[in-house]
N, C-alpha and C positions, 0 to 999 in steps of 0.2 A: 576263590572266595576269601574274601577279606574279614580278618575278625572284624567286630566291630574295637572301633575309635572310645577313648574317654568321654567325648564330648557326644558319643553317640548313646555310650551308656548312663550318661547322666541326665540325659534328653527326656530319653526312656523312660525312662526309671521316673521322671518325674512327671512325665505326662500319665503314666500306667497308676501312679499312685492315688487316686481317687479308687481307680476299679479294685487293687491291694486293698484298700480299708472296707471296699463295698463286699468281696468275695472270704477276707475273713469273718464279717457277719453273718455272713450265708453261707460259708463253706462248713462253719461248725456247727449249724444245725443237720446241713448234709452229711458231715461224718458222724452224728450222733445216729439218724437213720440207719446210717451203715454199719452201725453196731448192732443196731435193733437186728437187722438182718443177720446178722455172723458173720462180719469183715472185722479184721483186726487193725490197728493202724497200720502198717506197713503196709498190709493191700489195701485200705484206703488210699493209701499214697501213691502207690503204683495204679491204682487205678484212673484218681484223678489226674496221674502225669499222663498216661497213654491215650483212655477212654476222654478225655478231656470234655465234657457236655455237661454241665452244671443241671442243666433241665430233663437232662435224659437220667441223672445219677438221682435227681429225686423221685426222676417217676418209676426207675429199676426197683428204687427202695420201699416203694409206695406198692407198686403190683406185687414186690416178691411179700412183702409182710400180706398183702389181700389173697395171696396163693395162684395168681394168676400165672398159667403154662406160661413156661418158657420161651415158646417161636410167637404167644401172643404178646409178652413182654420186646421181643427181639423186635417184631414189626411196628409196636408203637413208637418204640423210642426213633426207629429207623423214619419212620413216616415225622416225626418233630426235628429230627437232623436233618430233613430235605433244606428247612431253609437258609442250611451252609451252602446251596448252589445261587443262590441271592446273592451271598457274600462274595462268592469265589468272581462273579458275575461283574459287581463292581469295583472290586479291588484288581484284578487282575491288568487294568489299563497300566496303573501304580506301579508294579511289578514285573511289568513285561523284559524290562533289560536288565533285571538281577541275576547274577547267576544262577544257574539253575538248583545246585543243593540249598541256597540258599531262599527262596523261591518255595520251594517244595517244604523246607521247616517253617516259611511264616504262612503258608497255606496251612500246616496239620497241626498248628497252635491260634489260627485265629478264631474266636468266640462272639457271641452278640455284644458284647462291653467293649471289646477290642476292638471291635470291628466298628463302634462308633469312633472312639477316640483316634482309629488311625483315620479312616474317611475324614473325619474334621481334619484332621494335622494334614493329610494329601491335599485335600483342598483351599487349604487356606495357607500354608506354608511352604511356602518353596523350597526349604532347606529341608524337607523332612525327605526320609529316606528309606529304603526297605531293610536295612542295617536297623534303623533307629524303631522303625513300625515292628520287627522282629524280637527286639527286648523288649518292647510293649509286652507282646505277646507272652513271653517267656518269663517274666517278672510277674504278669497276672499269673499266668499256669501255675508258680511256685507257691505264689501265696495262696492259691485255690487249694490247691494239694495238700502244703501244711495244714489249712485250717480241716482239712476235711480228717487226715489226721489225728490233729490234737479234737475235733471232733468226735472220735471214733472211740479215742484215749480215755476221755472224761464221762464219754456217753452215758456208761451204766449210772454214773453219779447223779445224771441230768433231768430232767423231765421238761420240754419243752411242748411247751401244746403244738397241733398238726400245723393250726391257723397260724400263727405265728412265722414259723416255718414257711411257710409258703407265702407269706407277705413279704418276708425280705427278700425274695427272688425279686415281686412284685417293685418293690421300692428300689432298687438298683437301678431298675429301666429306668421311673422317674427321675432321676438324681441324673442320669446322663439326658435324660430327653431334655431337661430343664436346662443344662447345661449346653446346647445348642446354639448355632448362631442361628436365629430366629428371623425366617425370609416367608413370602408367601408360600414355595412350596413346602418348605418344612411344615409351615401350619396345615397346609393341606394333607401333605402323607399322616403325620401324626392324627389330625380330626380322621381320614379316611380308615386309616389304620383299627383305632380304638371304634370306629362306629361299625365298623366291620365285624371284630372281633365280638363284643359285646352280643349285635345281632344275633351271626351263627351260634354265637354260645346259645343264645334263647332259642335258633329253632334247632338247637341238641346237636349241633356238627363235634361236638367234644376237642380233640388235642387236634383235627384241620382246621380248628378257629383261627389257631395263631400263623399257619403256615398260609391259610386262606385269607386272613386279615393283612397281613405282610405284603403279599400279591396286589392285593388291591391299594394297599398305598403306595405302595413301587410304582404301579401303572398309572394312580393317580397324579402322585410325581411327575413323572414321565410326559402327561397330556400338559399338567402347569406351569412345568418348563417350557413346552413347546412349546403353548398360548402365551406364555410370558416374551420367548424372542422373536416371535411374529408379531407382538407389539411393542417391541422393542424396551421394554420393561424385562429386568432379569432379575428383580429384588421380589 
């Protein structure tokens, strides 16, 4: 395995740089929670480097402050990480001839932010590469980490209301979704996606909204590409 190249890490590094400024605004409301709980910065840090789940670190911080057992806290978050096999699912054509340690670290740092930015760069860029889509990765992970951190650091100083906190998770997605190249199926999965989600959330499906909503735009996708090169239209 090759390190990566200069021209790999500046690649990186700057395609990653939108998610860096999106995950320091939500990574330090996440280390303040983690205060609230009793993590100091340093296991902030350690946690965001290993546990890496942005959605799973709020909702750990949200059920332990509510008191909620522990194997039911283990299972939720467990049940919101299923849809890393989505990820794993589409990325994996990308990465088939990487080496294998290499391969296996940008599997166990890919994210939902990441995981946009590299599928555009796979798909539209022929120079991109699993060197280059890996400090994506790894460049997000640090500055996730840090802020969660320097979140953890300032926390007791802090008062952040709940709402707030949970919107900028919210606003991340937008900011990459809008950043898209915009085809008919992407307007499909996205419409499919959010009318999905929305729905189950009304009739009470709770945290399988997003993994149920997911599904259904995937699949939605899936059918509009395939009505799209049966009529020989791919846009």
């Amino acid at each position: 395995m090759r390190a990566p190249s200069a021209d790999d890490l500046r690649e990186g590094v700057t395609a990653a740089l939108p998610v860096m400024m999106g995950y320091v605004a939500i990574g330090v409301p996440c280390g303040v929670m983690a205060a609230e709980v009793g993590l100091s910065p340093a296991v902030a840090f350690l946690l965001s480097a290993t546990f890496y789940s942005g959605a799973g670190q709020f909702m750990m911080a949200s059920l332990a402050l509510a008191g909620t057992p522990v194997l039911s806290m283990v299972a939720s978050v467990a049940l919101v990480s299923t849809r890393q096999l989505l990820y794993s699912a589409a990325l994996s054509p990308y990465v088939s001839d990487a080496p294998r340690p290499l391969a296996a670290l940008f599997a166990a740092t890919v994210t939902d932010e990441s995981f946009g930015v590299n599928m555009d760069r796979f798909a539209g860029d022929g120079a991109w590469s699993t060197e280059r889509a890996t400090v994506v990765n790894a460049a997000s992970m640090l500055s996730w980490a840090a802020a969660n951190a320097l979140g953890a650091l300032v926390g007791p100083a802090l008062a952040i209301p709940t709402a707030i906190m949970s919107f900028a998770m919210t606003a991340i997605f937008i900011c990459l979704l809008a950043g898209q190249r915009w085809t008919r199926v992407t307007a499909v999965v996205a419409a499919t996606s959010a009318a999905a989600v929305v729905a189950l959330k009304l009739l009470g499906s709770g945290s399988l909204s997003v993994l149920l909503g997911a599904v259904a735009g995937v699949l939605a996708g899936l059918v509009a590409g395939a009505v799209g090169r049966e009529g020989g239209d791919a846009r």
